[in-house]
C-alpha positions in Angstrom: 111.1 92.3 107.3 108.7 94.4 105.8 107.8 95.3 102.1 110.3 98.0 102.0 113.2 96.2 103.5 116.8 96.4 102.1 115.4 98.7 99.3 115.9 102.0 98.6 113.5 104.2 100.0 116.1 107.5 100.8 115.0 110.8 101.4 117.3 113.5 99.6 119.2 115.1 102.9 118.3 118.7 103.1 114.7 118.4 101.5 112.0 120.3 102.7 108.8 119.3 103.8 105.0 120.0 103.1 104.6 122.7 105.4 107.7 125.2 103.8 105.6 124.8 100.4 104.0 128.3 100.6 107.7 129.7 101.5 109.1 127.8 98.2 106.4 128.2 95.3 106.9 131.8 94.7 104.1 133.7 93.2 102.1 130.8 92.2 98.1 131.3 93.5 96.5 130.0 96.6 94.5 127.6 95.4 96.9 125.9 93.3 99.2 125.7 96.7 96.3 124.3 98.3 95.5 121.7 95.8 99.3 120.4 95.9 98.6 120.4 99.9 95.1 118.1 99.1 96.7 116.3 96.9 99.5 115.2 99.0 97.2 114.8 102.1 94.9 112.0 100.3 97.9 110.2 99.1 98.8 109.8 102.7 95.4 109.1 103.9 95.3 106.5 100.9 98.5 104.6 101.9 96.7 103.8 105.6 94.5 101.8 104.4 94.9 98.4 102.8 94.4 98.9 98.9 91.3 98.0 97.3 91.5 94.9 94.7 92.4 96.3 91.7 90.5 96.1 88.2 92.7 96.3 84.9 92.7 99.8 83.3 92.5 98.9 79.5 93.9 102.2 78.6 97.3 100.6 80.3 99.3 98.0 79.2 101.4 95.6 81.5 104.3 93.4 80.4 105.3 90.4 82.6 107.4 92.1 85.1 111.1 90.7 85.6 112.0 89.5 89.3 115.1 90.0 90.8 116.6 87.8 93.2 119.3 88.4 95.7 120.2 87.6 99.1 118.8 90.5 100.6 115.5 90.2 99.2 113.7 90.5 95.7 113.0 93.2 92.9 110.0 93.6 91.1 110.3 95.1 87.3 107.6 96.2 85.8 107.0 97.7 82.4 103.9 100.1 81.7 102.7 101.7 78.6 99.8 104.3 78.8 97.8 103.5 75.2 95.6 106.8 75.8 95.9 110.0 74.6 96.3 112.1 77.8 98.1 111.9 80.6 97.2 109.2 83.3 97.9 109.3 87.0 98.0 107.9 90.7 97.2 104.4 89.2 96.9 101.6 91.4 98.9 98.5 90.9 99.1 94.9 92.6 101.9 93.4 92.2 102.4 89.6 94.0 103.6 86.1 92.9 101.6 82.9 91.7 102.9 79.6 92.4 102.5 76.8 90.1 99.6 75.9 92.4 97.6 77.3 95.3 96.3 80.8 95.0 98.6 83.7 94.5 100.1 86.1 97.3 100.5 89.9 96.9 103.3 91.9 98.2 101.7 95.4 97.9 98.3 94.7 99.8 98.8 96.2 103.0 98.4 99.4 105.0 100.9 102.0 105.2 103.2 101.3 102.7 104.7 104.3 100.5 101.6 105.2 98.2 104.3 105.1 95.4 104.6 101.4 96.5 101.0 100.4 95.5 100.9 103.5 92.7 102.1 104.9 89.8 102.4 108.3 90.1 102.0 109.1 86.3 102.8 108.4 82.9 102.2 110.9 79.5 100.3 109.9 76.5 101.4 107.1 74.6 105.0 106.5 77.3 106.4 103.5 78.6 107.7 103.7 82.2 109.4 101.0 84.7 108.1 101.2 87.6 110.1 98.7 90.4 108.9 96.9 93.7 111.3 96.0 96.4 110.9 93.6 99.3 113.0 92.4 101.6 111.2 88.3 100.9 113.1 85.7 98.9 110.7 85.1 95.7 111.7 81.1 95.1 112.9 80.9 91.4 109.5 78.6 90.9 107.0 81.3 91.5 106.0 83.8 88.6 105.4 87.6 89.4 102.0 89.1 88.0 100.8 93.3 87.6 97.4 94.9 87.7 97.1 98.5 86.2 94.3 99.8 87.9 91.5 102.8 87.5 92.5 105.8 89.9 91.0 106.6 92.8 92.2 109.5 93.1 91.7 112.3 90.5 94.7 114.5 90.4 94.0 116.8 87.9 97.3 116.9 85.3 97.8 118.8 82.1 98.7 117.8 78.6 102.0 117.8 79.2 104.2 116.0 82.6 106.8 118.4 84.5 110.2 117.4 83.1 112.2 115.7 86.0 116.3 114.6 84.4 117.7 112.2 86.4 121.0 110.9 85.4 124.0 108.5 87.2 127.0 110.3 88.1 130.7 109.0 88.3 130.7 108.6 91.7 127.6 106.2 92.1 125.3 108.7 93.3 122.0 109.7 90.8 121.6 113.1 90.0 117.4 114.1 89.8 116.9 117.7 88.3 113.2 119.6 88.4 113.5 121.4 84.7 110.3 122.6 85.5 108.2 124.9 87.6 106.4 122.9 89.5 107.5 121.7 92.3 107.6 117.9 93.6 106.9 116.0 96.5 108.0 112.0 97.5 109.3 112.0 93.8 109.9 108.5 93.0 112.8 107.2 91.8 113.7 103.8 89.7 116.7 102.3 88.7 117.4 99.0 86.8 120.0 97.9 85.4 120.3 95.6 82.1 123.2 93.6 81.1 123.0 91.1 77.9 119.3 92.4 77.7 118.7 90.8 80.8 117.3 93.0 84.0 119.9 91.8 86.7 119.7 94.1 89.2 117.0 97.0 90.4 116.1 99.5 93.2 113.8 102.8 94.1 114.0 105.4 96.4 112.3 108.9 97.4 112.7 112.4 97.1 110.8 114.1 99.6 110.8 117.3 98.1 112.2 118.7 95.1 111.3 122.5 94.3 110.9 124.8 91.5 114.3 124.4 89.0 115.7 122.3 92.0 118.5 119.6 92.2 119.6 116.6 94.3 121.7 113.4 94.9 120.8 110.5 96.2 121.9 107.2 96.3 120.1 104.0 94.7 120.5 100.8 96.5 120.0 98.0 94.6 119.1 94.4 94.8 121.1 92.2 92.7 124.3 92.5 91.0 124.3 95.4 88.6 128.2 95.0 88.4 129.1 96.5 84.5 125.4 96.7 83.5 123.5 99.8 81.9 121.7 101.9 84.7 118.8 102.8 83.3 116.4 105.3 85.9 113.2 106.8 85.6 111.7 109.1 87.9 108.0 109.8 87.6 106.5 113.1 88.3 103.9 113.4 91.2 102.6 117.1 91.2 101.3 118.3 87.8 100.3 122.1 88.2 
């Protein structure tokens, strides 16, 4: 079952895709629609290749992420703080496990996965963001996970400030993502974990493929583990910055 398996990776119903980006960005310039459009195109170039071995960005700091297990797989939680004082983006990260002995495996080194699976799309001066792994493999209870924080490899050009994406639970299950700003966003990323007694017991991601200027959706989180009566706690990081 591959890396994705069991998770959450949902596309919004009704989303639009790359191409209707000139119909849905309104008066905003040529060139900055065609440096979404390159953008977008070397993130999916990027995610066909198998990811480079990753070197620890200093200006990132990584706590030991939290593994989830659960029948249908595992959950990898992982807690980033940018120490710089601008905002960083398209960071790679290696996420695998290390047994007690033997050399460690990864999880995320392998071609065509999401790019959001081996990246983080960004994170503003000075924040701290989750950003959450799912696989559909059984991490045993004896092996510990490990994070690299990489250099990007791609430079997306961001301003001083990150496009404000809400995203909020709703009664009915479903998470509610808002675009308060205008800027439109493409395979948005989505996180949820949930916390009970302080404890990370359950966790999950999933996609929107396209949210657009002031624009709303639902989607649903799956997650792995039981988040039965535990705080639901979701990020969702932006991925187009001008």
């Amino acid at each position: 079952m591959g890396p994705s398996a069991r998770g959450a990776r949902i596309r919004a119903a009704g989303t639009a895709t790359l191409p209707a980006l000139v119909l849905l960005t309104g008066c905003v310039s040529t060139q900055r629609i065609a440096a979404r459009a390159r953008l977008v195109d070397a993130r999916i170039l990027a995610s066909q290749t198998v990811p480079a071995a990753v070197r620890a960005d200093p200006e990132i700091s990584v706590a030991r992420p939290v593994v989830v297990r659960a029948t249908g797989g595992s959950a990898i939680v992982v807690t980033l703080r940018n120490d710089s004082a601008h905002v960083l983006s398209d960071l790679p990260l290696s996420v695998g496990i290390r047994p007690r002995r033997g050399r460690p495996a990864y999880l995320n080194r392998a071609a065509n996965l999401d790019y959001f699976q081996t990246h983080v799309a960004s994170i503003a001066p000075h924040a701290v963001v989750t950003w959450v792994f799912t696989t559909g493999r059984r991490v045993g209870s004896s092996l510990r996970a490990f994070a690299t924080v990489g250099f990007p490899q791609i430079q997306s050009v961001a301003g001083p400030d990150l496009p404000r994406i809400a995203v909020s639970a709703l009664r009915s299950g479903a998470v509610s993502v808002v675009n308060r700003s205008t800027i439109p966003q493409y395979d948005l990323p989505v996180y949820a974990v949930a916390v009970r007694g302080g404890r990370v017991v359950a966790a999950g991601e999933a996609t929107v493929a396209h949210l657009g200027t002031h624009g709303h959706t639902t989607l649903t989180v799956a997650l792995l583990g039981n988040g039965r009566g535990a705080a639901l706690h979701l990020t969702a990081l932006p991925t187009i910055f001008n």
